[in-house]
N, C-alpha and C positions, 0 to 999 in steps of 0.2 A: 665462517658463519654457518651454520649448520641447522638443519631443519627444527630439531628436535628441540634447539634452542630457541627458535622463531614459534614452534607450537606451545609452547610454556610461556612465552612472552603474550602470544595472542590469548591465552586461555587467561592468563594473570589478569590481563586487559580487561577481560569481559565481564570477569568476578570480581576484579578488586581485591584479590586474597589469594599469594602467593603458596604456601600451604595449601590450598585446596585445588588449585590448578595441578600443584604437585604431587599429589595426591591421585587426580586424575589420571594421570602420566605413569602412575607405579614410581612415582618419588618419594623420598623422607623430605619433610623439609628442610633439613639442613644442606643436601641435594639441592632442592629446587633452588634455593635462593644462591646458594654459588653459581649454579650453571646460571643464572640472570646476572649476576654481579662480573663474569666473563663475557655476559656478551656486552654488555654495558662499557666494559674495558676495550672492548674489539670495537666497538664502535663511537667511544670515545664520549660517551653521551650517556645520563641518566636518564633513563625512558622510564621509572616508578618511582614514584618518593615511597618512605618508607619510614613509619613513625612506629611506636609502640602499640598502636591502638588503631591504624588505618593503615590502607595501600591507597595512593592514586595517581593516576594517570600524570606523567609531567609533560611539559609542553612537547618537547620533545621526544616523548613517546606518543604523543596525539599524534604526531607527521606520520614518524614513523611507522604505526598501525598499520592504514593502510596496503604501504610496500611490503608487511611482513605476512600479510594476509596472501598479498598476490604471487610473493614468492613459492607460499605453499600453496597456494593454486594451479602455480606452475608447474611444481614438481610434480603434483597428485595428477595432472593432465597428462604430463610427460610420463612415466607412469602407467597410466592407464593403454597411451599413444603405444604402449613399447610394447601391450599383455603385459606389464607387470601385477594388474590386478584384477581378478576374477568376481570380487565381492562384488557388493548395491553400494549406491550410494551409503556414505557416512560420513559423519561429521555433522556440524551447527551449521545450519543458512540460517542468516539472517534476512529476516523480510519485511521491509514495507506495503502497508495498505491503509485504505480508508479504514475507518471502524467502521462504519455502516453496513460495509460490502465484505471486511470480513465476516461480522457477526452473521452475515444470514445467509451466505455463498461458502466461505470458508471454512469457518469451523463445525458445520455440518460434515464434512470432507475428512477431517481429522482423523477417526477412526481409521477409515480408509485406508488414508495415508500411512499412519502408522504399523498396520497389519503388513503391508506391502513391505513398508524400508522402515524395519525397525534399530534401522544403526545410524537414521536421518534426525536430528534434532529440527527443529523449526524455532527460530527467535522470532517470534513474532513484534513488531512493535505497529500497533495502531493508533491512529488518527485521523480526523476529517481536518486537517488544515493543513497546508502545504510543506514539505518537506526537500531537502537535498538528499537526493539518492548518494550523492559522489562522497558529500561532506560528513554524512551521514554513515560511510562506509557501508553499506546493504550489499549483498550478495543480487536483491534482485527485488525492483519497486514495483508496485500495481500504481497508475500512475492513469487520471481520466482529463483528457487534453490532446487535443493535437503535438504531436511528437516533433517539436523544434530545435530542440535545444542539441546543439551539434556534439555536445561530449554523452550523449547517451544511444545506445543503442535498443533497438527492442521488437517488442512478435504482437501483433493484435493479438488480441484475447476476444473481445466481442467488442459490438456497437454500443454506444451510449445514450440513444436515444432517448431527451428529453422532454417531459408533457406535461400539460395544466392538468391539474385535477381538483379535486375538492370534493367533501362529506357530502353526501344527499341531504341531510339534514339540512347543512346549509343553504345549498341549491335551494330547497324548497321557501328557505326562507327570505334569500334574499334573492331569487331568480340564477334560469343561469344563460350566462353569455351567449349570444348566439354567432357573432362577432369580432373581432380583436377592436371593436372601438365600444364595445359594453362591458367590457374589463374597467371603465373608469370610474372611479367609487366603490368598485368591493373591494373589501378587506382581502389582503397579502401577507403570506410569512416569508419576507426575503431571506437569499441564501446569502451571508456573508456582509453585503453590503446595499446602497440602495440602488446601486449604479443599474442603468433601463438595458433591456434584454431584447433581442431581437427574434421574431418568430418566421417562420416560412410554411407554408404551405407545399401542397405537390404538384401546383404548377407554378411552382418556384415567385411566387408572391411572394412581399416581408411586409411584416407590422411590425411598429414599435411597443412593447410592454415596458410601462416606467411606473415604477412602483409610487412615484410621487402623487400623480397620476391618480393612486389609487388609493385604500385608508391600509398604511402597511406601520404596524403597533408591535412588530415580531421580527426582530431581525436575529438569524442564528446560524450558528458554527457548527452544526452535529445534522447530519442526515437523517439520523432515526426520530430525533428531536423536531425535524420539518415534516415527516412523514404522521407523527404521533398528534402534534398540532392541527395539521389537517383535518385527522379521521375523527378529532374532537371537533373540529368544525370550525375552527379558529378564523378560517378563509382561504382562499385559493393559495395555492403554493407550485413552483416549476419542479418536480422529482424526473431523478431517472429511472426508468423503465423495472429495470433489476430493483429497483428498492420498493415499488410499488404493485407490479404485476401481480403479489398474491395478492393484493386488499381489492385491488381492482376486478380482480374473479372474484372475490368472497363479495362482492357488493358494498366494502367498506367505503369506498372511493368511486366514482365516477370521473373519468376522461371529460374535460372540459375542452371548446373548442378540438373537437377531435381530428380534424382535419389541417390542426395546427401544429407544432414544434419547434421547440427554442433551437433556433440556427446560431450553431456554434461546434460544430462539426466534429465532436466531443468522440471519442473509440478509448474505450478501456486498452492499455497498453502494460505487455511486462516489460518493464524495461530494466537495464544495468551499464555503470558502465560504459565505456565505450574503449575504456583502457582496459577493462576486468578481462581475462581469461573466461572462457565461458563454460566453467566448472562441470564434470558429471553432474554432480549433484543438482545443479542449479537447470542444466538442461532438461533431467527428469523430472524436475520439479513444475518447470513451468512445460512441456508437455503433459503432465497428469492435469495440469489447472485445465490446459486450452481441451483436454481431450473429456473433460468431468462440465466443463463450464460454457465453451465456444460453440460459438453460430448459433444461444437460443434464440426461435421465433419470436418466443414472448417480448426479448429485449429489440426488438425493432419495431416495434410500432406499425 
């Protein structure tokens, strides 16, 4: 089984269209698809179906994936381990993230990026609702949560610090809290669900916030979405730090109960992996984030 076979297998993978993976490669296709159709023999298994009009992925080349990924991770680590390579990073990562947090953190960065490691591809795939780093096969997730989950490894990026806010407009209109127990009766855009949120102070006090509790007419999946509702005045909502810190200077938003924060102990984490090899590429990668992105003031509170 041979590398160059496992790089045409994973590029096929990714596009879906054996000819243009081969292509990639300095293949003809008639090339490309024998060198797949041996290794497919070698390992006893059809890993692409293949019709006149489609490629895709078969079950068992979904398993497969994976393994063929980290073989060439291995080799390209090993490789590197020996001086066999002088270049920058190259190759496609593949990356998870919120949308939220890439749209206003990460893709400003891009240029950057690019001018630096221009043999670096970025797959980006975004989302604000939860995902499987593992199942997912990512190279490397941005991921906001306490880091429990024993098959992943990973590097703080920053704190996540969580706060009430809300429109001045609002404020004016329907008072603002001066207490976590005059939170009952304003209107709420919950995040995700209705389930009641805990807050702390800084001498480690806790209030309960329960959206039931409150008049909560908005409940949403999209961070930008919670943030945009807000600055319209819709009603109090909990953001984090990073997604609100410019509106909050620009005077779009106002800190509510300032002396408060949703206790849930929340740190932006890169994480991958816990079987992955931990790629050049992917090293440099999440060094430029933490070194563009890590320990700002603003996201502490």
């Amino acid at each position: 089984m041979d590398t160059d076979s496992l790089r045409l297998f994973v590029m096929a993978a990714e596009r879906l269209n054996i000819s243009a993976a081969g292509r990639a490669l300095g293949l003809a296709p008639a090339v490309a698809s024998a060198r797949l159709a041996k290794l497919e023999h070698e390992l006893g298994a059809e890993l692409l179906h293949r019709t006149t009009r489609r490629v895709s992925l078969s079950l068992e080349g979904s398993d497969f994936l994976p393994y063929a990924r980290e073989i060439l991770a291995q080799a390209e680590a090993a490789r590197i381990a020996l001086g066999g390579s002088s270049a920058g990073p190259r190759g496609t990562l593949r990356f998870a993230a919120p949308s939220s947090f890439a749209q206003l953190h990460i893709m400003p960065l891009l240029p950057e990026l690019h001018a630096a490691y221009p043999d670096l591809t970025l797959d980006l795939r975004l989302s604000d609702t939860r995902f499987d780093a593992i199942e997912g096969s990512f190279d490397l997730a941005l991921r906001s949560a306490p880091l429990a989950d024993s098959s992943l490894k990973g590097r703080k990026l920053a704190d996540d610090t969580r706060i009430l806010c809300a429109a001045p407009a609002y404020l004016e209109a329907h008072g603002t809290p001066a207490q976590p127990a005059d939170l009952a009766g304003h209107s709420f855009i919950a995040w995700n669900s209705l389930a009641p949120r805990e807050l702390v102070n800084a001498a480690g006090e806790t209030a309960r916030l329960s959206p039931e509790a409150m008049r909560c007419r908005t409940i949403v999946d999209d961070g930008d979405a919670q943030r945009e509702a807000t600055i319209a005045g819709a009603g109090l909502s909990i953001n984090s730090l990073w997604s609100v810190a410019h509106e909050l200077d620009a005077g779009r938003l106002r800190r509510v109960l300032p002396g408060w924060r949703s206790n849930d102990f929340s740190v932006l984490w890169l994480v991958y992996p816990r079987s992955n090899v931990l790629t050049p590429k992917t090293r440099i990668f999440m060094d430029f984030l933490i070194e563009r992105l890590g320990n700002r003031d603003a996201w502490r509170g």
